[in-house]
ROSE-4610 file (N, C-alpha, C; in Angstrom, 1 decimal, always signed):
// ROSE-4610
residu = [X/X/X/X/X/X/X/X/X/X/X/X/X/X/X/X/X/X/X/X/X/X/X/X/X/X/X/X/X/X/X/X/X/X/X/X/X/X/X/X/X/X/X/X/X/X/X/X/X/X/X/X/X/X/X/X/X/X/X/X/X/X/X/X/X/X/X/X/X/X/X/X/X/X/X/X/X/X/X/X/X/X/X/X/X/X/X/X/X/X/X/X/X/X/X/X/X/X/X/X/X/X/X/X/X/X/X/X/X/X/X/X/X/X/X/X/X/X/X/X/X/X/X/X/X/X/X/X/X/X/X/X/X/X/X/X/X/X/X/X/X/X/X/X/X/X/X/X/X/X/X/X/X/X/X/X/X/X/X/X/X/X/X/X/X/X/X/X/X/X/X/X/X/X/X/X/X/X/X/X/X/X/X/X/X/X/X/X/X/X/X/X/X/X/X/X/X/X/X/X/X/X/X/X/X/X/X/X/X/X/X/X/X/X/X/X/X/X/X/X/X/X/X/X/X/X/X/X/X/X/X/X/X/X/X/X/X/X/X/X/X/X/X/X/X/X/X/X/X/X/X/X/X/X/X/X/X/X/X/X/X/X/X/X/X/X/X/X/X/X]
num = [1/1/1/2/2/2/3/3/3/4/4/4/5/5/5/6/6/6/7/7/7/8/8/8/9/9/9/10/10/10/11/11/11/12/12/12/13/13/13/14/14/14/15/15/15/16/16/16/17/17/17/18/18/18/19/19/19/20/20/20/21/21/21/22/22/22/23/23/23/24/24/24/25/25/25/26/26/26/27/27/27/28/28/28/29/29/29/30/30/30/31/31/31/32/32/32/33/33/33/34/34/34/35/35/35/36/36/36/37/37/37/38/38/38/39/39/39/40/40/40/41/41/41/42/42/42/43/43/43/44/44/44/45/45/45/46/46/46/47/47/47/48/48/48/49/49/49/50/50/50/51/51/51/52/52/52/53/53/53/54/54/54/55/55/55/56/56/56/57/57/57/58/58/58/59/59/59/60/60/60/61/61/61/62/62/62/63/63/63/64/64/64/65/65/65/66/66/66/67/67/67/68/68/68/69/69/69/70/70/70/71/71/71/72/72/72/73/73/73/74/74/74/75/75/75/76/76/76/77/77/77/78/78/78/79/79/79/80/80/80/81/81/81/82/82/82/83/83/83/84/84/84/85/85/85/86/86/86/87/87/87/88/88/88/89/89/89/90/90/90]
x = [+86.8/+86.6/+87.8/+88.2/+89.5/+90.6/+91.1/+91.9/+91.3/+90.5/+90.0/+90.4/+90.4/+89.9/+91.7/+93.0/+93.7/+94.8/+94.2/+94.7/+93.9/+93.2/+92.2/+93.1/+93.6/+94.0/+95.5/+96.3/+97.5/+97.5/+96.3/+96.2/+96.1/+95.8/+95.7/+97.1/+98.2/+99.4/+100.0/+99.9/+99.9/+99.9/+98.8/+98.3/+97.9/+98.6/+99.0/+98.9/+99.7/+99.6/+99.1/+98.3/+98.1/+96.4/+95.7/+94.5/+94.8/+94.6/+94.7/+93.3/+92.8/+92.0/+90.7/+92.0/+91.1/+90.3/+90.5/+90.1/+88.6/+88.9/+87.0/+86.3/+86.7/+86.0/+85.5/+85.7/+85.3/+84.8/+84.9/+83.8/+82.6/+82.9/+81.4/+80.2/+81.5/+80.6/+80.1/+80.3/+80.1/+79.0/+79.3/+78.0/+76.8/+76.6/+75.4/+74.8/+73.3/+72.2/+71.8/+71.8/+71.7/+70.1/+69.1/+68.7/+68.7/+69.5/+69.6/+70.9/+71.1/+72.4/+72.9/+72.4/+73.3/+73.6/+72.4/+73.2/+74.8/+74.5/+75.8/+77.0/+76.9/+78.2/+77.9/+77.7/+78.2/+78.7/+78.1/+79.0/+80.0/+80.2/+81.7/+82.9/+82.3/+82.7/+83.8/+82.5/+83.3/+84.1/+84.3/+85.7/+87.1/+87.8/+88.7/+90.1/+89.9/+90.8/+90.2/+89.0/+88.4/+88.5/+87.9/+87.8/+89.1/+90.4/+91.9/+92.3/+91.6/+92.2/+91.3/+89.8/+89.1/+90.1/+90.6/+91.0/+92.5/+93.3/+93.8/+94.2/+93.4/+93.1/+92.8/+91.5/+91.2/+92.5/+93.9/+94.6/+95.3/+95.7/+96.5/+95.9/+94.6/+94.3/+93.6/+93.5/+93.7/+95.3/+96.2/+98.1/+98.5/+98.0/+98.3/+97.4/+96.6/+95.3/+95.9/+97.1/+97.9/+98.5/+99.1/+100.3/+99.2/+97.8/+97.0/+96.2/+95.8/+94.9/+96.0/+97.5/+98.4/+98.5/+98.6/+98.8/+97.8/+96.3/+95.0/+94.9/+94.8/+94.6/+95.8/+96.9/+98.2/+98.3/+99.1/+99.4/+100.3/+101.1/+102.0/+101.1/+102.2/+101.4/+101.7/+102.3/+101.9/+100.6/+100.1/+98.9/+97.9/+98.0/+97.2/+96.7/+97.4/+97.5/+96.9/+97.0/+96.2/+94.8/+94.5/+93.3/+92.1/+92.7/+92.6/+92.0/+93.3/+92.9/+91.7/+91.7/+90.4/+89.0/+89.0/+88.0/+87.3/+88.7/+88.4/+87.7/+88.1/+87.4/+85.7/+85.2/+83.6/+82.7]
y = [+93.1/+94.4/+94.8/+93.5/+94.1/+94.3/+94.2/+94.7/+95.8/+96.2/+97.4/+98.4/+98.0/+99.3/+99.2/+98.2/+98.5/+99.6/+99.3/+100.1/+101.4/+101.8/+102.9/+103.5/+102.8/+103.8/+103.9/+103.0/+102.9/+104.9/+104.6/+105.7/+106.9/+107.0/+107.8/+109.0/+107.6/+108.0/+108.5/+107.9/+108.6/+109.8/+110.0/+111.2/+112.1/+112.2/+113.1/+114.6/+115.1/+116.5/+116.7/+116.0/+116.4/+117.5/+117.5/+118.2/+119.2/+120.4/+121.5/+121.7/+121.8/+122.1/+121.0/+120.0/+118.6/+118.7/+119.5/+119.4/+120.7/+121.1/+122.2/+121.1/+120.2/+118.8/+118.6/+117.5/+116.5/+117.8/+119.0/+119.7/+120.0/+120.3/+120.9/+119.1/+118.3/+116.8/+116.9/+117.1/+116.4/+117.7/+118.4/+119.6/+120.0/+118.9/+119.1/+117.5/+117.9/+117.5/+117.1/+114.9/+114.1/+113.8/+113.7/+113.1/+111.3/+111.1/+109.5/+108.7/+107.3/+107.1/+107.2/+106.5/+106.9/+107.9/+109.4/+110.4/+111.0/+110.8/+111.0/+109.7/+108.8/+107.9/+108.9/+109.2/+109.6/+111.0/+112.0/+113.2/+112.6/+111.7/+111.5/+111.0/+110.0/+109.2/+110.2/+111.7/+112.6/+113.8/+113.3/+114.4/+114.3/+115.5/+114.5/+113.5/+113.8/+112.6/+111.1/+111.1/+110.2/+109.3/+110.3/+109.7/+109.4/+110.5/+110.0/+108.5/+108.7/+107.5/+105.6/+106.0/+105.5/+104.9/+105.8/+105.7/+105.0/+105.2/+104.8/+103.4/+103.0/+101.9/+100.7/+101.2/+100.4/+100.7/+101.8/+101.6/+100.2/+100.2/+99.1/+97.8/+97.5/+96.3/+95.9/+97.1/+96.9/+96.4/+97.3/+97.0/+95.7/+95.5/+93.9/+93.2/+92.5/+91.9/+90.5/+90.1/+88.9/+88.5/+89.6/+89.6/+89.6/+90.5/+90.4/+89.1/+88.3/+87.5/+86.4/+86.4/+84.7/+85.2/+86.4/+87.1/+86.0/+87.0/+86.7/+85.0/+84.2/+82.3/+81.8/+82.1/+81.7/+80.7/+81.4/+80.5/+81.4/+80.2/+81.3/+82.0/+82.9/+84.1/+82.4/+82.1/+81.5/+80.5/+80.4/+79.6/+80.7/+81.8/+82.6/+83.3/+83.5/+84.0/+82.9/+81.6/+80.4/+80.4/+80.9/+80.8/+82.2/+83.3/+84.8/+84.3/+84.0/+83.9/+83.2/+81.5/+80.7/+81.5/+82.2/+83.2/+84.6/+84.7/+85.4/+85.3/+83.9/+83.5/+83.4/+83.5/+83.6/+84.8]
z = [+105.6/+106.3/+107.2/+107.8/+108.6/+108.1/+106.7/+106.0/+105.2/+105.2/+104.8/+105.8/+106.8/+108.0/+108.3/+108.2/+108.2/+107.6/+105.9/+104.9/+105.3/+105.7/+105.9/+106.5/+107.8/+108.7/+108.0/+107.4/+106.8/+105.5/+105.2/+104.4/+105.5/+106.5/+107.1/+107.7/+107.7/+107.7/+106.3/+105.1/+103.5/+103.5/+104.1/+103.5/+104.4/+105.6/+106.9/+107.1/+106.0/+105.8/+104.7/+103.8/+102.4/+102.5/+104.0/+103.9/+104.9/+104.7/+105.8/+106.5/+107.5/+108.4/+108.6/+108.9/+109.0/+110.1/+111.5/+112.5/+112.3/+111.3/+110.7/+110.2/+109.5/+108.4/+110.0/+111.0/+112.0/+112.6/+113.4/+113.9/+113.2/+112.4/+111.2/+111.2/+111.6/+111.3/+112.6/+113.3/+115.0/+115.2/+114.7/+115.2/+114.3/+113.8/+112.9/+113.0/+112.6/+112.9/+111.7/+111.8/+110.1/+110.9/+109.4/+109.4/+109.3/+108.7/+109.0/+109.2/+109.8/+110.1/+108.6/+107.8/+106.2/+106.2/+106.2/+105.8/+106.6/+107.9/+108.6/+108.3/+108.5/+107.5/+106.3/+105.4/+104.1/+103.7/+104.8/+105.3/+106.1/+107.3/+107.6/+106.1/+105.1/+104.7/+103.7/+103.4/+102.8/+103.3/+104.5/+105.1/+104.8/+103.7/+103.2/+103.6/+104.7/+105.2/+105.2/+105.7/+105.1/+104.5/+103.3/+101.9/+101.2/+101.3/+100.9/+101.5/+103.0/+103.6/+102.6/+102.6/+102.1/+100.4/+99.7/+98.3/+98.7/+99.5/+99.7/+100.3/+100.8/+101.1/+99.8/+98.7/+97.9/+96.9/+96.4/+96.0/+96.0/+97.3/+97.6/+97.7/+98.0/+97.9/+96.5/+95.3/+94.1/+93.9/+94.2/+94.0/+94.1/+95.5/+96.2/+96.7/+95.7/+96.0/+96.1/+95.3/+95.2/+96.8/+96.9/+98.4/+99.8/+99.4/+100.5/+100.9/+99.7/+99.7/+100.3/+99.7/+100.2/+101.8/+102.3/+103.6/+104.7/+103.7/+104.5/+104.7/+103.7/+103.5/+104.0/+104.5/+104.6/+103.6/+102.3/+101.2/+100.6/+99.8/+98.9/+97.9/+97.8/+96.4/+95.4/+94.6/+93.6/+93.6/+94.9/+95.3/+95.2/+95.5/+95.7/+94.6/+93.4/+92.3/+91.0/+91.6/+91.3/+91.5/+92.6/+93.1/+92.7/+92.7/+92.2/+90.7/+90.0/+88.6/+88.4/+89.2/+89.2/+89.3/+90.2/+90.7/+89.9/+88.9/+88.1/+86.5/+86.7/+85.6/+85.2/+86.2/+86.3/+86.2]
């Protein structure tokens, strides 16, 4: 999760200018009325900064699931890429 929420925000810088009137998305959220906490996570989840930041995040830890995981266990990638594969096998 905590490299999720890293890349999240990492995407957040990505993709900076890529949505115009980001600040109508987060008022329209903040001023309305969810019935449930799901429903409001899944209208925030779809504001598109959000959600770019959201895709962007799983890009890269799709990209560098190798470089993240030796990062995260402190191990070399060729340990890590050992261990990935093992894991993948099931």
């Amino acid at each position: 999760a905590k490299v999720f929420s890293f890349l999240h925000e990492i995407g957040h810088i990505i993709n900076m200018d890529s949505v115009e009137n980001e600040q109508v998305y987060y008022n329209n959220f903040k001023n309305r009325i969810y019935n449930s906490y799901h429903e409001a996570f899944k209208t925030y989840r779809n504001i598109p900064t959000e959600s770019l930041a959201d895709k962007t995040a799983i890009d890269l830890m799709i990209k560098y699931n190798c470089e993240i995981y030796s990062i995260m266990n402190e191990v070399t990638l060729s340990v890590a890429k050992s261990e990935i594969d093992f894991w993948n096998e099931f």
